[in-house]
N, C-alpha and C positions, 0 to 999 in steps of 0.2 A: 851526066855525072850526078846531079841532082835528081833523077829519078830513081840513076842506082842507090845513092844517100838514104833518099826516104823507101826504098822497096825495104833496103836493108834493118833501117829502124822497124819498119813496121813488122818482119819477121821476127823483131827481136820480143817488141810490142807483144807481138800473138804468143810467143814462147812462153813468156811470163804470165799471161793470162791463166793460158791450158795448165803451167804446173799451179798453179793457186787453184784453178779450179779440182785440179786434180791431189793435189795433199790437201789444202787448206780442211777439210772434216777429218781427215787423219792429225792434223795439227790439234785441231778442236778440242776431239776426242784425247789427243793426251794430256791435253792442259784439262779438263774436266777429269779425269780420273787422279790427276796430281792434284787437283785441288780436295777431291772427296779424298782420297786415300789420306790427304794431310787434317781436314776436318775429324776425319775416323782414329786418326793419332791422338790429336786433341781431346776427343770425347771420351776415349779409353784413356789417356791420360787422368781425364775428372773421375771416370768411374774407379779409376786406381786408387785415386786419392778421397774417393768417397767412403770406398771400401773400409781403406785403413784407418776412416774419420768415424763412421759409424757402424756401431758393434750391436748385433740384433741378437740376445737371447730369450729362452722361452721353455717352459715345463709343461708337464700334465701328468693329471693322476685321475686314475678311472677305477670303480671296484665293484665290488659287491658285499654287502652290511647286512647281515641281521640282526638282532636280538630276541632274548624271551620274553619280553614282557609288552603289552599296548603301549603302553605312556613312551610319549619320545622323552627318546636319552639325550640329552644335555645340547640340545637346542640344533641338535643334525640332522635330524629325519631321520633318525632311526628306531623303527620299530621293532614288531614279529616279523612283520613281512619283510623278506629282503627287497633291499633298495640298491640301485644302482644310482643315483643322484647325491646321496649324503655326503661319500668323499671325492666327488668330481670336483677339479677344479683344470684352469688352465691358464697361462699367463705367457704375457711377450714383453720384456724388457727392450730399452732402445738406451744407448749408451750414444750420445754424439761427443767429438773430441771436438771441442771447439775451436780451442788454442795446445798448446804443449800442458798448460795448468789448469786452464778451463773446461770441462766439462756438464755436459745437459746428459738425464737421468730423467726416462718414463717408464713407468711401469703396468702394463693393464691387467687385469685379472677379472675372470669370467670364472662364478661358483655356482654347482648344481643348485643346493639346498637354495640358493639365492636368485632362481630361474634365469642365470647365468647372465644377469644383470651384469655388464662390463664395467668394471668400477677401475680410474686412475689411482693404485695403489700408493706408488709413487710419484712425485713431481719434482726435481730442484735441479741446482747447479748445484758443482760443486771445485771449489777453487784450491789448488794445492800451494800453498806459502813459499813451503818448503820440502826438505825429507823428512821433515817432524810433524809439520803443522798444516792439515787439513780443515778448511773451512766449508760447513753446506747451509741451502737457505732452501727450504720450501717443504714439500710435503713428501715425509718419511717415517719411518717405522718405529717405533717406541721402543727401545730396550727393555723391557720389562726380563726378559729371559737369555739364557745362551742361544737359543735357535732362533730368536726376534727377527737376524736379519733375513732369512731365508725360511721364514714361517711354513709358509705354503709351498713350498719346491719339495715334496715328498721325497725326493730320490737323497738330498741332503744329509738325510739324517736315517737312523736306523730304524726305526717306529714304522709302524701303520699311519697313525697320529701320534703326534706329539703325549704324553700321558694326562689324560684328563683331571686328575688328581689338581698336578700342577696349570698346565695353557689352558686357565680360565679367566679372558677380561673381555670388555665389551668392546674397546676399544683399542685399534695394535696400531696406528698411524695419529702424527700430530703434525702439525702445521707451524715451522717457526726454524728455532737457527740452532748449529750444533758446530761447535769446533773438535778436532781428536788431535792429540799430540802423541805420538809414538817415538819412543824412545829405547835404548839397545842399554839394559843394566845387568855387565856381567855378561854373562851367558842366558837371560832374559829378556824376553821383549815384551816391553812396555805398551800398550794401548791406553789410554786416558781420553772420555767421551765427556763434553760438559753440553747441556741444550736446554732450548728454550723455547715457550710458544705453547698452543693451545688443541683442543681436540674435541671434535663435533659430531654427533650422532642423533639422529630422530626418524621417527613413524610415523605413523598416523595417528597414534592414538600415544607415543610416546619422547620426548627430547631430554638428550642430555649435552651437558657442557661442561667441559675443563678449562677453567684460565689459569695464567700463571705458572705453568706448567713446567716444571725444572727440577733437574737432576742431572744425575752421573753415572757413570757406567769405567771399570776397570776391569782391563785382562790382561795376563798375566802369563806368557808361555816360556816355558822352560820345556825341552829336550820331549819326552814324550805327554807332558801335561798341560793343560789348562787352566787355570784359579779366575774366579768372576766374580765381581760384588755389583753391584747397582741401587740406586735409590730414588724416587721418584716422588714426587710433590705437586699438591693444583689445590686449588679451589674449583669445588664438585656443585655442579647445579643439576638436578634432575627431577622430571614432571613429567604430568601427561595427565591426559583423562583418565585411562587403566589403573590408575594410583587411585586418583579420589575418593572409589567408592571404599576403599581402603581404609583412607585417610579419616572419612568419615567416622567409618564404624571404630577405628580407634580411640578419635573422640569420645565417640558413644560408650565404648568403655570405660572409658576415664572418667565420664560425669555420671555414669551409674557406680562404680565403685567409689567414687567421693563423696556422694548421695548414701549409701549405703555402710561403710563406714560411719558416717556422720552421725545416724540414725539408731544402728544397729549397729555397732562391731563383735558384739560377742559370737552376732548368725557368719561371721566372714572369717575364713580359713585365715589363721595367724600368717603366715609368710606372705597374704596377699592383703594384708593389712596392715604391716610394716614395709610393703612396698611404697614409693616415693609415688602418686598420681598427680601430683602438679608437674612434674619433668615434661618438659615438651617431648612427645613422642609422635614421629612422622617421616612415613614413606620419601616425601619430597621433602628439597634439600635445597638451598638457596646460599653457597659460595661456602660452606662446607671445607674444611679440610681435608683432605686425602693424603694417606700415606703408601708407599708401595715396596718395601726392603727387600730386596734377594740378594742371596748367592751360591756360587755354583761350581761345581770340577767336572776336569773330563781325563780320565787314563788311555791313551791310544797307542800303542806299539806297533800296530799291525796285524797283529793276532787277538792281544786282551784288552776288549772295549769294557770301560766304564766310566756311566755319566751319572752327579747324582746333583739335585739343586733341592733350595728350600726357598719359600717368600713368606713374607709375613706384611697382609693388609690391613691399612686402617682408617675408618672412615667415621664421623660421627653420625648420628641420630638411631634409626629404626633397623637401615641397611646394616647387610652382615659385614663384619670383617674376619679373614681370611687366614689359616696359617695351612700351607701345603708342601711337600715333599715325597722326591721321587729317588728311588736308584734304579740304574739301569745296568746288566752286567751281559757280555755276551764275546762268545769267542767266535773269529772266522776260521773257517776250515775251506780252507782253497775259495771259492766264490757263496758260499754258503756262511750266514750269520744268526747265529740260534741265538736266542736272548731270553731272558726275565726281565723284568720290572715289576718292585714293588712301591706302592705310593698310597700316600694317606692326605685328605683332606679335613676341614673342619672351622668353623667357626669360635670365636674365641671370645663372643661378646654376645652371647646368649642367654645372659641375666633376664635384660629388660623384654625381650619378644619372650622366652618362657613363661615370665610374670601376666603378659596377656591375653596369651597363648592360656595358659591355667584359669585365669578369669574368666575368659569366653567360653569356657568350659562350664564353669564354677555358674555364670549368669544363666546358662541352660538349662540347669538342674534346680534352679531357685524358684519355688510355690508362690513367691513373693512382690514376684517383681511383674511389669504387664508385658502381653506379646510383645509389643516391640521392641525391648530390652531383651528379651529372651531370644529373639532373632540374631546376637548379636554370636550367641555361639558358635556360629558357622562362620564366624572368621578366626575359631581354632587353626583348621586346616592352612590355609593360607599364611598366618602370623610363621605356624612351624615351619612352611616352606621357603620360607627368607634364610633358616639355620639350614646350614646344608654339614652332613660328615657321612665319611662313606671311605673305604680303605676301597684299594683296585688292585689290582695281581694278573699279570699278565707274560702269557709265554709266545714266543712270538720266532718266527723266523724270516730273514732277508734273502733272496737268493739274487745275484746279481748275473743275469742272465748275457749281457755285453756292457762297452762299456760305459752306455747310454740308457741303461734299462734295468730296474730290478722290480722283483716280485715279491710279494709278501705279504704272510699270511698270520694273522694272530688269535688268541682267544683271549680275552678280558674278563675276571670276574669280580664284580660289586660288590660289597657285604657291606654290613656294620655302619646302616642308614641311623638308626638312634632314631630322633623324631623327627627328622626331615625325608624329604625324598629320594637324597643319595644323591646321583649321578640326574634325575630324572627331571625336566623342565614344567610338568603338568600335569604330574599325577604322584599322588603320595600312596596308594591303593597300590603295595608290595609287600613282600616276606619279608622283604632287607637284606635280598638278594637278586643278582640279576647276572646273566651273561650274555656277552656281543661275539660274533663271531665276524672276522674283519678276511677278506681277500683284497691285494690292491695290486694293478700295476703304477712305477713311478716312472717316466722319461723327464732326462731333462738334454735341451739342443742348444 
């Protein structure tokens, strides 16, 4: 009875062994594939919610640039010789959603003319209050213009570039804090920009600085239009070695014509002998005032595009200040956008560099004076090329090829330099005429 007992256990024994031996890796195997298949839920779950956290965009503009003349046009690399480099650029936006109101904002950007040096365009957070009231902090784009925020995103906007006439500063990014309240008045909607903070630029051989740096910006939409005003303010510092020898020879004029004068005024041209040579006159600039007015429209219907702006710059000492304006008129025809723009630049504070300008002239032709003072003539050229005026006229067409891509192609032409060098960064050696022949493609993703 007890042999039968334990034979029977022990068959029972072996039973259970053989099926463990025999499922137990089948068992295994499906608890390992339920645990990865549940892992693999999880993962695509975060990657779901990475997706919808962070928003990656990105442009590019790629061309081909000539012009008639050697001297580069207006600081692009653009010569006789066509260039592929001049309007190259490319950039990757990263938008992360922090929270529901919090948001982080990078921006990088990579420019031919700029040996596509990767520069952090933009840096900040930026915090939403409310439905009105937008708070950001860090490093962003200046209003200076209607296309400020989307400078360099070519496909943006209808241009080749921007019109040269007008988008000339040195500086388009500042570093500091900007609220915007947007508000529904009527059948209008309100934007209102107030900011604050500073903006920083240098070389090798030159630095500048803006502190204090504050302004406003208002836009204005109604039905098919835009209206823009903005205003902008700093304390300007700027230097470098590239100045001094400048600076110097300015001097140098001021103590020969006050010596000269002094001495002599009957030998010295009347206008340049009722000019003021005690006034401090100088290239560098040590916290300076800076002013920067525009404003601007846009007509869009779908069919009849027109954009037109003016700015008016103001800066004390040597440096020029600025008055510019453009209009831009163009109709689409199915994917195809033909345009004009006309635009005029010019300085408005021409007095005192004229006056110097004419002496260093005046010092060259004088029997009187010794070489080294008569050296000083050859900072005619230079004095004039501080005055810049130059009208631009340009025909131009968009073709929007899908809906991520357009082409376009323009012709520019320069005139009505007066005694500056127009449009050109290097060379004053022109007719007072020039023309650019632009091809460009624009994406943006």
């Amino acid at each position: 009875m007890k042999n039968r007992y334990c034979s029977s256990n022990w068959t029972f024994f072996t039973a259970l062994v053989t099926s463990l031996l025999l499922y137990s890796p089948q068992l295994y195997a499906a608890d390992q594939t339920a645990r990865i298949n549940h892992k693999l839920d999880k993962l695509e779950n975060r990657l779901s919610d990475l997706e919808e956290r962070i928003k990656i965009n990105g442009f590019f503009s790629a061309g081909l640039v000539t012009g008639d003349e050697e001297a580069e046009f207006d600081i692009l690399g653009i010569y006789d010789d066509p260039s592929t480099i001049a309007d190259a650029v490319g950039g990757v936006q990263f938008t992360v959603k922090v929270t529901d109101k919090l948001n982080y904002v990078s921006q990088f950007v990579a420019r031919g003319n700029e040996d596509y040096d990767v520069e952090m365009a933009w840096n900040f957070i930026s915090y939403k209050m409310n439905n009105s009231l937008t708070l950001r902090a860090g490093k962003m784009r200046l209003p200076y213009y209607m296309a400020s925020e989307y400078l360099e995103v070519g496909y943006a906007y209808p241009w080749v570039r921007p019109p040269n006439a007008m988008y000339r500063v040195v500086l388009d990014n500042y570093t500091g804090y900007e609220a915007t309240y947007k508000m529904l008045i009527g059948q209008t909607i309100s934007n209102t920009k107030v900011f604050y903070g500073s903006a920083q630029a240098s070389d090798t051989d030159f630095a500048l600085d803006i502190q204090d740096l504050v302004g406003m910006e208002t836009l204005l939409e109604w039905e098919n239009w835009i209206f823009r005003i903005g205003y902008t303010r700093g304390k300007f510092t700027i230097g470098g070695s590239f100045l001094d020898p400048l600076d110097e020879g300015i001097a140098g004029i001021q103590a020969v014509m006050r010596g000269f004068i002094a001495a002599a005024p009957a030998l010295v041209p009347t206008n340049l002998v009722t000019a003021n040579w005690n006034k401090t006159a100088s290239t560098s600039l040590d916290q300076d005032t800076y002013d920067f007015t525009s404003a601007g429209m846009q007509y869009d219907n779908g069919s009849t595009l027109v954009i037109a702006e003016v700015v008016r710059s103001h800066i004390a000492g040597f440096l020029p200040s600025r008055e510019s304006g453009y209009i831009t008129a163009g109709y689409r025809i199915e994917t195809w956008l033909p345009y004009v723009t006309i635009g005029k630049t010019y300085t408005h504070d021409d007095e005192m560099r004229n006056q110097y300008a004419a002496a260093a002239e005046w010092i060259g032709t004088s029997p009187f004076l010794p070489a080294e003072s008569v050296a000083l003539s050859g900072l005619a050229a230079p004095i004039n090329g501080f005055s810049t005026e130059y009208d631009q006229y340009t025909l131009g067409v968009r073709w929007d090829i899908m809906s991520n891509v357009a082409l376009k192609f323009a012709v520019d032409h320069f005139s009505s330099f007066g005694k500056s060098g127009g449009p050109f960064s290097n060379s004053l050696d022109t007719d007072g005429n020039t023309d650019v022949y632009s091809f460009i493609i624009d994406s943006m993703f």
